[in-house]
C-alpha positions, 0 to 999 in steps of 0.5 A: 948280560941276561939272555933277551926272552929271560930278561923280559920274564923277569921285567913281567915278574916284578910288574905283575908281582905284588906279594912275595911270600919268604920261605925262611925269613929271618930277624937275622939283619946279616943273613939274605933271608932278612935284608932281601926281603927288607929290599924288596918290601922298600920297594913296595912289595908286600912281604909275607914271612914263613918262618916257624920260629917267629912271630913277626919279621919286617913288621909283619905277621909270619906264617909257620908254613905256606899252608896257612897263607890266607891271601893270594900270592904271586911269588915264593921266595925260597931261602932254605935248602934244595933239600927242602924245595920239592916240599916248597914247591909242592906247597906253593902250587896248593896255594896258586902261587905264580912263581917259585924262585930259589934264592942263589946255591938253591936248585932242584930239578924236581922242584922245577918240575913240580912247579912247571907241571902246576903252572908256575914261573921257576928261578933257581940259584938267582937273587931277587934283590940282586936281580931287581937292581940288575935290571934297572929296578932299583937301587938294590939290596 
């Protein structure tokens, strides 16, 4: 059971969210970085896919790294190493992004920090996807 005060900034999250941008988005169908982006572009989120090594995931156009994003973003998605998610973080706060979430087994207190120091809602070691349909959101992943 989710703490109250958490739940309801997850139900906010979602309701003012409309564009997430996937940091290691995958054409992998078995891998979360494919199918938890695919779940929440079927419920109506714009995906925006940050993958060097491709040219387009979901049917959409991928972007090398969140420098090159060229249209607002609400959520960075982070399907990549704790290693690599101050460097995120970083990039998600020149970009104004509202909420930097790491995917489950990704956590980073300096990332948090970095994210909280430029404004940004922070989640760590939790699934989108999951959480969606946890809270009532849909069917789920």
């Amino acid at each position: 059971m989710l703490d109250p005060d958490f739940e309801l900034e997850l139900r906010r999250i979602y309701s003012e969210s409309r564009t997430i941008a996937v940091v290691g988005a995958t054409t992998s169908k078995e891998k979360p970085g494919f199918y938890i982006p695919r779940y929440m572009q079927s419920q109506g989120y714009t995906i925006i896919p940050i993958n060097p090594r491709y040219g387009e995931v979901l049917g959409e156009s991928t972007y090398p790294d969140l420098a090159g994003v060229d249209v607002p973003v609400d959520i960075v998605n982070v399907f990549r190493p704790s290693e690599e998610a101050p460097a995120i973080a970083r990039q998600s706060a020149l970009i104004g992004a509202n909420v930097l979430w790491l995917q489950p087994g990704i956590t980073s207190d300096e990332a948090a920090a970095i994210g909280h120091e430029a404004g940004m809602t922070v989640i760590m070691d939790r699934c989108i996807g999951r959480t969606h349909a946890e809270l009532g959101l849909g069917e789920g992943p």
